[in-house]
C-alpha positions as CSV (number, residue, x, y, z in Angstrom):
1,X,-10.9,-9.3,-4.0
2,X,-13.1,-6.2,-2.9
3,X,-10.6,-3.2,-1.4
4,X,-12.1,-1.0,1.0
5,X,-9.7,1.8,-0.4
6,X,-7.5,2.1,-3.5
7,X,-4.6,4.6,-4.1
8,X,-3.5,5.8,-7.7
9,X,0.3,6.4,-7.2
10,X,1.3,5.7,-10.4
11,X,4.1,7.5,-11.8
12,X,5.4,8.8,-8.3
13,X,8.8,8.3,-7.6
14,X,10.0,6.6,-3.5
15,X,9.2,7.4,-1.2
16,X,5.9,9.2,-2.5
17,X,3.6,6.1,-3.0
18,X,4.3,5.1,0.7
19,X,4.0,8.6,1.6
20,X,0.7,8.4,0.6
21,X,-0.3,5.1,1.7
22,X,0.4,5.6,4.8
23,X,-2.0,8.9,5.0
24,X,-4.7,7.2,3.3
25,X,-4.7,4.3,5.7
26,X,-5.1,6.3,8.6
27,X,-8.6,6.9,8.4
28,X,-9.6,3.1,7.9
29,X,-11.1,0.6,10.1
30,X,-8.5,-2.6,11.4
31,X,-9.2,-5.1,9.1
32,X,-9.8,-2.9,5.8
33,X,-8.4,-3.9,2.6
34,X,-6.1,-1.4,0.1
35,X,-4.8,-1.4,-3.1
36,X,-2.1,0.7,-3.9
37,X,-1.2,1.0,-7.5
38,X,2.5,2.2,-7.6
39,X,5.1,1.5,-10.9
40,X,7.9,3.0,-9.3
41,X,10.6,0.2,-8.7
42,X,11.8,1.0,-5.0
43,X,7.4,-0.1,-4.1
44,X,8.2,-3.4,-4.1
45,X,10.8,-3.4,-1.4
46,X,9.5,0.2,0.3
47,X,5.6,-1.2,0.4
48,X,6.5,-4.6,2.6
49,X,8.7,-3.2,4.5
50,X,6.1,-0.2,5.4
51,X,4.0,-3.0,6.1
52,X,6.2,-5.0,8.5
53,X,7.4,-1.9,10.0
54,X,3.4,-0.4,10.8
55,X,2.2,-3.5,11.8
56,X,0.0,-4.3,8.6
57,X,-0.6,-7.1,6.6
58,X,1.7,-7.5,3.4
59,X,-1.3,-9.3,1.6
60,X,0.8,-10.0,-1.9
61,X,1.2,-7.5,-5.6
62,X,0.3,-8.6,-8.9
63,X,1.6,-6.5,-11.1
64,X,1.6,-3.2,-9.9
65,X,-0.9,-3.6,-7.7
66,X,0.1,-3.9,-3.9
67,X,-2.6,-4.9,-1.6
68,X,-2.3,-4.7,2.3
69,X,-4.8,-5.4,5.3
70,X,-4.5,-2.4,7.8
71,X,-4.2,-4.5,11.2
């Protein structure tokens, strides 16, 4: 899968991957594809719910690797 954007926030503790996630994102086309690398426990409950709460698609994490389509 081909991201239109990816974000290095490993090593950042909650809420800074979301943080900037959400600032990255805002530049980006609706539709674009991002991969946010976070390893701080609280991403995989913070990053979904980010995502239901702004509206984007959750698109799944492998590892720690969170991937989200900006709607």
């Amino acid at each position: 899968m081909m991201a239109d954007l990816e974000i290095d926030a490993l090593g950042l503790l909650c809420p800074l991957p979301v943080l900037r996630l959400r600032k990255r994102m805002g530049s980006l086309p609706a539709g674009a594809l991002v991969i946010l690398h976070a390893d701080d426990p609280a991403a995989h409950v913070d990053v979904p719910h980010f995502c239901a709460e702004a509206g984007h698609e959750f698109v799944g994490v492998d590892g720690h690797a969170f991937t989200i389509r900006k709607r």
